[in-house]
Each structure stands twice: as structure tokens, then as C-alpha cells.
N, CA, C and O of each residue as an XYZ file, in Angstrom:
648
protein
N     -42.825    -30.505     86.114
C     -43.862    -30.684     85.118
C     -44.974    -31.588     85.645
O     -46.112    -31.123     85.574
N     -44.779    -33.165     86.314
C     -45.595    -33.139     86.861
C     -46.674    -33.061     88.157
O     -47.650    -33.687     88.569
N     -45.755    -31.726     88.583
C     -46.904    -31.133     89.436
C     -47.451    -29.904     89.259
O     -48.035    -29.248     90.121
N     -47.221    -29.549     87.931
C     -48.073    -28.788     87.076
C     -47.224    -27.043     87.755
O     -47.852    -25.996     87.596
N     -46.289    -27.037     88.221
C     -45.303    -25.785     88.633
C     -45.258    -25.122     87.312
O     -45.547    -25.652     86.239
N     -44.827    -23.792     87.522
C     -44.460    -23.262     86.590
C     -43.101    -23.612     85.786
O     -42.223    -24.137     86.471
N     -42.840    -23.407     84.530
C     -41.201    -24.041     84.316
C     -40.473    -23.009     83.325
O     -40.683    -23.132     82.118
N     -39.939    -22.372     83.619
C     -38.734    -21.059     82.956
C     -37.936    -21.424     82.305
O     -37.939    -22.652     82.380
N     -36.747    -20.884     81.271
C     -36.313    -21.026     81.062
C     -35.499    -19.884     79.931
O     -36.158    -19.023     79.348
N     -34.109    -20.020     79.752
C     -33.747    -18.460     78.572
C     -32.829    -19.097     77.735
O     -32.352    -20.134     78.195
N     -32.560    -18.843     76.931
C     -31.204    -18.890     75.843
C     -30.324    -17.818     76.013
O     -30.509    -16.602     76.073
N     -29.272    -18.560     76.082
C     -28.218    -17.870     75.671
C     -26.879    -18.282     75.370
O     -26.483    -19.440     75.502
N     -26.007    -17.070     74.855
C     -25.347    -17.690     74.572
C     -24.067    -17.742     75.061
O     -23.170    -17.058     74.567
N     -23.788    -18.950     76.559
C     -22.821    -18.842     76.833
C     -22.702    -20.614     77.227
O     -23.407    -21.441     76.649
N     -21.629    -21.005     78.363
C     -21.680    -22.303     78.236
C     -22.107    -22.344     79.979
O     -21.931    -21.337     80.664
N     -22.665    -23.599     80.561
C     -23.244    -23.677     81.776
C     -23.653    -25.424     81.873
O     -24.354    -26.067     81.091
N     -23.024    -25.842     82.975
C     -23.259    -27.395     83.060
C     -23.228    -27.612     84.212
O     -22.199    -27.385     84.849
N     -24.770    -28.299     85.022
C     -24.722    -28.044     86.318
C     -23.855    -29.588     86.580
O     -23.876    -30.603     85.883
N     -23.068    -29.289     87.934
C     -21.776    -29.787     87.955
C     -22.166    -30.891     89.306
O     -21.208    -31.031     90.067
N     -23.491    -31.720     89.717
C     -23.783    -32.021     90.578
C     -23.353    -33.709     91.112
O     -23.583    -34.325     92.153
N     -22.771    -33.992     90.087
C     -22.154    -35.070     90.695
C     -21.185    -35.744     89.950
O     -20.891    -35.316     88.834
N     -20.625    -36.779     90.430
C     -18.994    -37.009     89.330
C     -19.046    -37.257     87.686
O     -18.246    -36.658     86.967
N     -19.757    -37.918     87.282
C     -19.944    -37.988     85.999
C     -20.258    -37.182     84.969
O     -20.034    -37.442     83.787
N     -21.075    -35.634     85.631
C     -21.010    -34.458     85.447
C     -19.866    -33.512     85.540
O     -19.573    -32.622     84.741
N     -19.215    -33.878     86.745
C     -17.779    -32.827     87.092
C     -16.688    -33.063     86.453
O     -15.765    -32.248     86.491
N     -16.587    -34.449     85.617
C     -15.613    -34.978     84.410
C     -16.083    -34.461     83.416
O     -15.260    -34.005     82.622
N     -17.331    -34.350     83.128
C     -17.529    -33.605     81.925
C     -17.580    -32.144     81.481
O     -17.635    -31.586     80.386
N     -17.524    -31.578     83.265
C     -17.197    -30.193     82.670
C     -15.975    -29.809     82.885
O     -15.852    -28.648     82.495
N     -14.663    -30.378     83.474
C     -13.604    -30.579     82.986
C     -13.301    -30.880     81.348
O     -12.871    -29.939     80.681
N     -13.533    -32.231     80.681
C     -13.274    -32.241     79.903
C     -13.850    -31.402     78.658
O     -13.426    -31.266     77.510
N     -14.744    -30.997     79.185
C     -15.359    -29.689     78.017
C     -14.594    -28.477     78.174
O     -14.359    -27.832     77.153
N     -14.133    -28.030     79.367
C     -12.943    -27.078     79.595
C     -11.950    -27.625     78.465
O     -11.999    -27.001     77.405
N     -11.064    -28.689     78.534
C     -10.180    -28.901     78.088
C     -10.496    -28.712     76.707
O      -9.942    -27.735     76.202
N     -11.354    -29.487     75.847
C     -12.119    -29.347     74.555
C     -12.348    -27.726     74.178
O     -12.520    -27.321     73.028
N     -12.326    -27.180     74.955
C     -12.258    -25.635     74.505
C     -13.934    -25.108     74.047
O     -14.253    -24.116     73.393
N     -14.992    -26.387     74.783
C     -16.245    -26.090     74.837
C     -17.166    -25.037     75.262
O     -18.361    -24.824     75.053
N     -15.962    -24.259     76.129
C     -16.737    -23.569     77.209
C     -15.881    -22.023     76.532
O     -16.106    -21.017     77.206
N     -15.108    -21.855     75.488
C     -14.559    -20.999     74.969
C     -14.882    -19.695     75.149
O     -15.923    -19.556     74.507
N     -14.579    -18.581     75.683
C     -13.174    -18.616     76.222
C     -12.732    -18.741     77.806
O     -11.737    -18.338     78.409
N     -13.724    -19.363     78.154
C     -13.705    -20.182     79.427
C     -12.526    -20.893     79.215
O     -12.911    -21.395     78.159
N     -11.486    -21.313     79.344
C     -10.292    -22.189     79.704
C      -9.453    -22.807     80.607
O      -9.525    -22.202     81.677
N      -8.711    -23.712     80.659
C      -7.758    -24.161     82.090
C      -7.168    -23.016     82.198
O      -7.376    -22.193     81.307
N      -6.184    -22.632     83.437
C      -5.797    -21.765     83.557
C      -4.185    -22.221     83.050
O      -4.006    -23.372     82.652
N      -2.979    -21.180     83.099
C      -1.429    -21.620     82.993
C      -1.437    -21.146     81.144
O      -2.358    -20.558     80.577
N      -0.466    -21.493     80.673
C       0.479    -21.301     79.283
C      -0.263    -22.272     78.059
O       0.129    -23.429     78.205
N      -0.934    -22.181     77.242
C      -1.166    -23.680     76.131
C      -0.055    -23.766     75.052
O       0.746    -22.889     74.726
N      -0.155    -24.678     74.707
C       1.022    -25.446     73.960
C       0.506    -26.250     73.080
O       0.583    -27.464     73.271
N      -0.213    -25.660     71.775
C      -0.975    -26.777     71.370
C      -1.646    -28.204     72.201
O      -1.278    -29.379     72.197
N      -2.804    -27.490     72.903
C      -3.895    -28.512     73.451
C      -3.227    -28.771     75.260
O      -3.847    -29.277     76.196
N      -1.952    -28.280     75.262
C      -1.791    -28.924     76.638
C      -1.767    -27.858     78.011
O      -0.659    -28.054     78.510
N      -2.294    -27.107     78.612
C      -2.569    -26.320     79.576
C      -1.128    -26.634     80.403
O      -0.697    -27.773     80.584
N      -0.372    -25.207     80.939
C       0.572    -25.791     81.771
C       0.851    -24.678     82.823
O       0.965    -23.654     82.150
N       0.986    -24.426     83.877
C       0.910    -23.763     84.580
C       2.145    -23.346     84.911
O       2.623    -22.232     84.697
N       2.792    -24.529     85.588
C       4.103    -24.506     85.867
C       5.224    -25.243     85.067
O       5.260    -25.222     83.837
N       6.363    -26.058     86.036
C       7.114    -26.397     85.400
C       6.783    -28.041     85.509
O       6.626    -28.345     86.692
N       6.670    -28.906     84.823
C       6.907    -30.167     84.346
C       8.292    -31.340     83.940
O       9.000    -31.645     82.980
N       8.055    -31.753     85.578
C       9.477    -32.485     85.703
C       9.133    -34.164     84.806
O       8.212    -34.954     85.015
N      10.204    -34.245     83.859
C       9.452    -35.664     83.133
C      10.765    -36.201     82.918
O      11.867    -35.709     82.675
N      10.154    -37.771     83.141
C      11.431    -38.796     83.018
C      11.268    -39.020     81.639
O      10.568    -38.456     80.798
N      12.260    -40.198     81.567
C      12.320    -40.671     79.885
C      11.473    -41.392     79.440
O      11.245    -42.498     79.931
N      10.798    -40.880     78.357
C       9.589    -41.596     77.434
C       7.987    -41.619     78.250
O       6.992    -42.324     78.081
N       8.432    -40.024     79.578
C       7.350    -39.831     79.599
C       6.355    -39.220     78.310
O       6.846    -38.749     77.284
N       4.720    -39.329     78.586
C       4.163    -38.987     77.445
C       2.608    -38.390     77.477
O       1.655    -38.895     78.071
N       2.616    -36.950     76.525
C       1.274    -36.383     77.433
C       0.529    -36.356     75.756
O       1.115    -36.203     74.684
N      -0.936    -36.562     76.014
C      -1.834    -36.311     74.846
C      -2.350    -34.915     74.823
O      -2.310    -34.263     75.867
N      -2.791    -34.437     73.825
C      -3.955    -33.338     74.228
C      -5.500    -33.801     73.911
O      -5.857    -34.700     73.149
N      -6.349    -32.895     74.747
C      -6.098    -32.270     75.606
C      -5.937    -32.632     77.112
O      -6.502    -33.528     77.740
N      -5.002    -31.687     77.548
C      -4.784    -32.152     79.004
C      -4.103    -30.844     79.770
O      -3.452    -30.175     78.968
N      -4.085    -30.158     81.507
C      -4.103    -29.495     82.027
C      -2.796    -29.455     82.770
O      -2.193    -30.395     82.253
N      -2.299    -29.129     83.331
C      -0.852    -29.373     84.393
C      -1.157    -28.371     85.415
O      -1.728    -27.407     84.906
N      -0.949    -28.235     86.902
C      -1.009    -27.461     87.632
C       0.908    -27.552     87.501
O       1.710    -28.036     86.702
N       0.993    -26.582     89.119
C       2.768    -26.423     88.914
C       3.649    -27.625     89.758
O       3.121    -28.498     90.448
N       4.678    -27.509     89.604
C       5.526    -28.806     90.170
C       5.124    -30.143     89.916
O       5.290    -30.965     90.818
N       4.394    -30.659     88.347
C       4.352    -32.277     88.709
C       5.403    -32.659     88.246
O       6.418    -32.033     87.940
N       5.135    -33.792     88.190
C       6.876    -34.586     88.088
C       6.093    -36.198     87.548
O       5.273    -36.935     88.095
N       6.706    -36.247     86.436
C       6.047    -37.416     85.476
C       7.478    -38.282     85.565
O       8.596    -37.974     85.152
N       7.056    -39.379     86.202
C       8.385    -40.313     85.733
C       8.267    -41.177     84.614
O       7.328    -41.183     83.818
N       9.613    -42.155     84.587
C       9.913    -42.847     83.018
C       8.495    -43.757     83.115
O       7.988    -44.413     84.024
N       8.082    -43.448     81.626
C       7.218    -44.133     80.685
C       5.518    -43.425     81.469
O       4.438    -43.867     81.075
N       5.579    -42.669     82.223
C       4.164    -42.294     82.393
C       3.283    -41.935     80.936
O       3.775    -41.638     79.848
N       2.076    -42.041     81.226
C       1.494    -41.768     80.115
C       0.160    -41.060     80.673
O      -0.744    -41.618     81.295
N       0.253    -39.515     80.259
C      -0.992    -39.038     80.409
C      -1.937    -38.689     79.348
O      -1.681    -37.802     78.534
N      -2.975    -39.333     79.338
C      -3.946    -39.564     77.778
C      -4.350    -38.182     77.799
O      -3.815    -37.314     78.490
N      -5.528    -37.979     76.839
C      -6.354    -36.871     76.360
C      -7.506    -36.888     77.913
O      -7.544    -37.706     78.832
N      -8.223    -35.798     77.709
C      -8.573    -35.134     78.692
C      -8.862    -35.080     80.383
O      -9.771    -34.993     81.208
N      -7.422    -35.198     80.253
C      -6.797    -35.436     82.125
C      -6.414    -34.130     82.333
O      -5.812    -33.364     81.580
N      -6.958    -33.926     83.765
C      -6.451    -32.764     84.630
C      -5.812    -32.896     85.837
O      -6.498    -33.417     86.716
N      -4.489    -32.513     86.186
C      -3.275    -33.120     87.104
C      -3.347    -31.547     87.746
O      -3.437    -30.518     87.077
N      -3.291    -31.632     89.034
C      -2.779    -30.219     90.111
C      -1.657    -29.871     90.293
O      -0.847    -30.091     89.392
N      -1.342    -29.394     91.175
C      -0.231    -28.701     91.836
C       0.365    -29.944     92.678
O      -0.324    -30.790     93.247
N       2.048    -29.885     92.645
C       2.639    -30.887     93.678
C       1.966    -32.478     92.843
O       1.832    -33.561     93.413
N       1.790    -32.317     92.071
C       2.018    -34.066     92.077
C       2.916    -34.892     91.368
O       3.666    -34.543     90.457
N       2.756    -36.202     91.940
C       3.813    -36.755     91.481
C       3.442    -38.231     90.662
O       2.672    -38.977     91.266
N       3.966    -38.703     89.277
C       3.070    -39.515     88.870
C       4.444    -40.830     88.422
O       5.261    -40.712     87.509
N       4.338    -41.815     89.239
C       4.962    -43.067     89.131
C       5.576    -43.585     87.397
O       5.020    -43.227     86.359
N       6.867    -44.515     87.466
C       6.587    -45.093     85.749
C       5.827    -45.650     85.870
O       5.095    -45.852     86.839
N       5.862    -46.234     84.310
C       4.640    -46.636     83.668
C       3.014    -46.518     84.229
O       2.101    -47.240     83.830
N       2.925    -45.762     84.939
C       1.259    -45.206     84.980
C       0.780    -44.525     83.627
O       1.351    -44.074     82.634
N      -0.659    -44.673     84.091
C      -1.526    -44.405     82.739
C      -2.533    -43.996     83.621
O      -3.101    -44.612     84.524
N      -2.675    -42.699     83.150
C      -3.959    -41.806     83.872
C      -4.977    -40.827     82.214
O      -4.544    -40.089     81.329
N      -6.037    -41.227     82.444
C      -6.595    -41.361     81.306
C      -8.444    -40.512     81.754
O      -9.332    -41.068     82.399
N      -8.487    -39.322     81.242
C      -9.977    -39.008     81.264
C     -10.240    -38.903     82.384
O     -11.402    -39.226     82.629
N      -9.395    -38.437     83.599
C      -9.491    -38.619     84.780
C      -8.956    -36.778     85.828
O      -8.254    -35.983     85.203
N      -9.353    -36.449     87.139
C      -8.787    -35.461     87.405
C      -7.920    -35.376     88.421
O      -8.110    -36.463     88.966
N      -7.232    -34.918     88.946
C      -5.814    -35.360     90.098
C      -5.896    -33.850     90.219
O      -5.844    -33.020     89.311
N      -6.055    -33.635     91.716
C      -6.300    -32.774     92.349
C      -4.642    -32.280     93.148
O      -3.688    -32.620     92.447
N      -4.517    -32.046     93.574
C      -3.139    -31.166     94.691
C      -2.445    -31.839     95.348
O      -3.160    -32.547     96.057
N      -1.152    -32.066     95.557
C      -0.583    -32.920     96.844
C      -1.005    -34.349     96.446
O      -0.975    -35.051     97.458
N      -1.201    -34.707     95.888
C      -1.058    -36.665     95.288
C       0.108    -37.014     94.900
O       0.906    -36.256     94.348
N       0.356    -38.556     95.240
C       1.397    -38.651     94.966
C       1.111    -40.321     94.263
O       0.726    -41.009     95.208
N       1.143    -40.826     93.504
C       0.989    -42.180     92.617
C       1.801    -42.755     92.041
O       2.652    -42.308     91.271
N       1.595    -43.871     92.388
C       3.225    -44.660     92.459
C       3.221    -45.390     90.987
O       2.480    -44.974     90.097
N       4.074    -46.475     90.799
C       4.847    -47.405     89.313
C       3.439    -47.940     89.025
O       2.732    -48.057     90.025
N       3.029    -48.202     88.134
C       2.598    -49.152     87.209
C       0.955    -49.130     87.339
O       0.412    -50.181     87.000
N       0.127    -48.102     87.772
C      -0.938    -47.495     87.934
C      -1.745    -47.768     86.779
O      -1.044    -47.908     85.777
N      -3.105    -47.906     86.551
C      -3.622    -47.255     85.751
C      -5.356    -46.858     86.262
O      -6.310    -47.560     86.597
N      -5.121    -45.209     86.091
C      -6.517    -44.664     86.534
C      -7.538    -44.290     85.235
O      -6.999    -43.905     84.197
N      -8.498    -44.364     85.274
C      -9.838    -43.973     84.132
C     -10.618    -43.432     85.002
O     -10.911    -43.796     86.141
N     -10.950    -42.498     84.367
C     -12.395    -41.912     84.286
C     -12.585    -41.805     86.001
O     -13.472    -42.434     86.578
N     -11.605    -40.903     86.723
C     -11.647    -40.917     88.449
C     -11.179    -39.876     88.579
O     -10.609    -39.210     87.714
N     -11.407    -39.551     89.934
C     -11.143    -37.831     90.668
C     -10.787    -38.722     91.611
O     -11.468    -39.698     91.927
N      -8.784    -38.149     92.502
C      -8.798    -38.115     93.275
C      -8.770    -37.021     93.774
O      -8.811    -36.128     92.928
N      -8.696    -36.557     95.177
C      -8.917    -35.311     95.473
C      -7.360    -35.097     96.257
O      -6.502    -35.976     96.337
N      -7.274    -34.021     96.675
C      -6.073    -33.346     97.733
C      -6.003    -34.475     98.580
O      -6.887    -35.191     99.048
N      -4.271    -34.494     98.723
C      -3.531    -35.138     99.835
C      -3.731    -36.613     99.789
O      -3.824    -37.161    100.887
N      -3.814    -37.347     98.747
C      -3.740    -38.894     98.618
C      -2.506    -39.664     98.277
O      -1.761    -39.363     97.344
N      -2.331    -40.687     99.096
C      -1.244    -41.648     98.441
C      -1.711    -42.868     98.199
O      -2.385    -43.414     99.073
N      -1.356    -43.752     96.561
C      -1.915    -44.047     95.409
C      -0.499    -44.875     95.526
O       0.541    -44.305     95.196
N      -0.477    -46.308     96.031
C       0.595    -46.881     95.739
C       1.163    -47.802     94.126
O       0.838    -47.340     93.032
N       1.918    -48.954     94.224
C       2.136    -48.935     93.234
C       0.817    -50.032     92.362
O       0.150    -50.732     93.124
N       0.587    -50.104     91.232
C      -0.511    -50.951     90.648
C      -1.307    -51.179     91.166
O      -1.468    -52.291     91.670
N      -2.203    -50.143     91.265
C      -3.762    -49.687     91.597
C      -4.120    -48.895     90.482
O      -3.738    -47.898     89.868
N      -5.431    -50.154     90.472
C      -6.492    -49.636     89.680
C      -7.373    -49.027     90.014
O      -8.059    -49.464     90.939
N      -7.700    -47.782     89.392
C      -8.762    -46.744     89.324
C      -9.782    -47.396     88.011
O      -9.410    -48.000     87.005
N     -11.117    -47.043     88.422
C     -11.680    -46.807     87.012
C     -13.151    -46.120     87.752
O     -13.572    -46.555     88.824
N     -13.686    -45.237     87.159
C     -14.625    -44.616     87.840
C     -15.066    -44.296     88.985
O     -16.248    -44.241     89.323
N     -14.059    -44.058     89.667
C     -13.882    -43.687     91.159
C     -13.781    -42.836     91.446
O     -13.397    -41.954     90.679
N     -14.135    -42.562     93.017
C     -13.574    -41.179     93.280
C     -12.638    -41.725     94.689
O     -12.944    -42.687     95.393
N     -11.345    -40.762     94.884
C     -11.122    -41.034     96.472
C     -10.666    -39.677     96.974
O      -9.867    -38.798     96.650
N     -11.708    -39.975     98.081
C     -11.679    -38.837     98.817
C     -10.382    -37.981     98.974
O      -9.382    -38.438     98.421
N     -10.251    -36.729     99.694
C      -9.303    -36.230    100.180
C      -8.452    -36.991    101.540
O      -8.932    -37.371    102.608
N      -7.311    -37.038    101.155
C      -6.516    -37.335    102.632
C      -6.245    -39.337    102.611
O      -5.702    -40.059    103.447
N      -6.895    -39.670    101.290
C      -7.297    -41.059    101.644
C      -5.409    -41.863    101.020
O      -4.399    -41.380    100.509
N      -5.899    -43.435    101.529
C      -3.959    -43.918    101.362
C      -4.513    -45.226    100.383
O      -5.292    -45.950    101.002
N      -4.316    -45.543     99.334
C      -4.526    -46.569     98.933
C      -3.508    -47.839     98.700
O      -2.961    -47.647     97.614
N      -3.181    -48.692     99.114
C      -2.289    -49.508     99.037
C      -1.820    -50.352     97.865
O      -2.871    -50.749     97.363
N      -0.971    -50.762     97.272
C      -0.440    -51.020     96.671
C      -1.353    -52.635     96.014
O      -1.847    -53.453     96.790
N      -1.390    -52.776     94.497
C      -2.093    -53.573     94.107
C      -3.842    -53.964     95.027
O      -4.509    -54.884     95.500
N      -3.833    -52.590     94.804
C      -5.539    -53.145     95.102
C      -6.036    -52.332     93.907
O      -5.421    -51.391     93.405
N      -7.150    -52.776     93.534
C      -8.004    -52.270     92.371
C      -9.198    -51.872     92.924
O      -9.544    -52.470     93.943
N      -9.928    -50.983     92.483
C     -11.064    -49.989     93.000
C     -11.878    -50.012     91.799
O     -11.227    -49.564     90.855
N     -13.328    -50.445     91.397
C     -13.903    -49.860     90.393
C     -15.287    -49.627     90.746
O     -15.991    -50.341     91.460
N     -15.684    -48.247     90.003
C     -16.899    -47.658     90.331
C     -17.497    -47.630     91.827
O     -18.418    -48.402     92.096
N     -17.146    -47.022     92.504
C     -16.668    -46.720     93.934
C     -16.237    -45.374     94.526
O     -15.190    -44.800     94.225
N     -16.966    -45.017     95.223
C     -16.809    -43.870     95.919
C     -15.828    -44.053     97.696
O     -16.115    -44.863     98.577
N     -14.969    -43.271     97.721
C     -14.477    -43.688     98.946
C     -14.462    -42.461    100.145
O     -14.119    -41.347     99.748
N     -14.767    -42.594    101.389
C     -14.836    -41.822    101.946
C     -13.338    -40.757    102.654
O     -12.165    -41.121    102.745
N     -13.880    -39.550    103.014
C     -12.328    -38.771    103.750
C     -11.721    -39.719    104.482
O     -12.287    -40.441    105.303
N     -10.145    -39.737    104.096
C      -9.183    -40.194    104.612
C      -9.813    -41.941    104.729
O     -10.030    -42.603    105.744
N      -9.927    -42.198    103.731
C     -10.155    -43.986    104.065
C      -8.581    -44.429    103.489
O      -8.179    -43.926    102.440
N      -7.786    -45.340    104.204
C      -6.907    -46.240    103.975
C      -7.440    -47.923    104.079
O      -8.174    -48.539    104.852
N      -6.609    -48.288    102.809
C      -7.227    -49.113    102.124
C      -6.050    -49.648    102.003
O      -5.903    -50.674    101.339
């Protein structure tokens, strides 16, 4: 507009959210989950609000909100808690008492006891030791995070160990 370009535009009626950087790519996740993008959906089985693909290994007094996604093989141990609009992959594995919340977990992760992540994408092939904090983060693919370190609003690069 101001360099006086031409500027287009159409209606319609479907759903479309350009997906260009993390605070965007949580939100079109969680609009998936919200059933915003209707009949756009997670993929797998629903269960009132909870997307499930596969099978869901859960310890005692694990605990899932809706909405929320499951790829196949995770494995929730005692007292995990997965809030409303979290998306978990394939192969993962989620420590007790963690709390993963508004956040997306990609393939092959594995996150250890007493965690709590917000509002973060990790990606494929991370290890997430025990009491580490996430909160608006992202960590890369391949990356190792060590045990009691906290991360906030932070981007981390491929394979950084920390």
C-alpha cells in the first residue's frame, strides 16, 4: 500500500493461516484442534476432543485435556499432564509429573520427570531431561537439553546440546 502496488484480494469460504513463523504455527495447530479449520482436522480416531492415532501407553493418574492430538506409540507416565491444545507425535515419551501445555512435540522425543513446557515446538529427535523449563521456545531437531535448565522465549539451533 505504501508503494502504491496493486492489492487483491477474494473471499471465501474456507480456512487459511499463513503459517510463517512460531507464534503463527501454534496457532494453526491449535485452530486444527478447535475444529476451526472444519473439516480440516488432526488426523487418527476422536474421542470427544482428543485426536488419537495410535495406542497410548499411560501411567497412573496420567491426565489429558481436550483439545489435544496423539500421534502412535506415546507413552505418558505417572501423573503427566497434558493440557488443552497440545500436539504430541509419534514415538514419544513423556516423563511423571510433566506438564506440557499449548505446546507441539514432534516425533522421536523423549522428556523426562518433572518438566513443564508452554507454548513451545520441539521438533524430531530431542532429549528433554528431567525439570526443564520450556516456555515459548522452540528446539530444534536433534537438539539434547540437560536436566534442570530452563529456556524461555528462545529459539535454539539444529542439534544444540545444552
Amino acid at each position: 500500500l505504501e508503494n502504491s502496488y496493486d492489492l487483491y484480494g477474494f473471499v471465501k469460504n474456507y480456512y487459511w493461516l499463513d503459517c510463517g513463523n512460531s507464534q503463527t504455527y501454534l496457532w494453526a495447530n491449535w485452530d486444527l484442534l478447535r475444529k476451526y479449520s472444519w473439516p480440516i482436522t488432526p488426523n487418527g480416531e476422536e474421542y470427544d476432543g482428543v485426536f488419537v492415532m495410535g495406542i497410548i501407553n499411560s501411567g497412573q493418574n496420567a491426565s489429558i485435556e481436550k483439545p489435544t492430538c496423539f500421534g502412535e506409540n506415546v507413552e505418558l507416565f505417572n501423573r503427566a499432564k497434558i493440557k488443552s491444545l497440545t500436539s504430541v507425535g509419534n514415538r514419544v515419551k513423556i516423563g511423571e509429573d510433566t506438564i506440557i501445555e499449548k505446546s507441539v512435540i514432534w516425533d522421536d522425543v523423549n522428556i523426562g520427570a518433572g518438566c513443564h513446557i508452554d507454548k513451545s515446538i520441539v521438533c524430531n529427535n530431542c532429549h528433554i531431561g528431567d525439570n526443564v523449563v520450556l516456555h515459548n521456545s522452540i528446539v530444534a531437531p536433534n537438539s539434547k537439553i540437560s536436566s534442570d535448565t530452563q529456556i524461555r522465549d528462545e529459539t535454539l539451533e539444529l542439534g544444540t546440546n545444552i
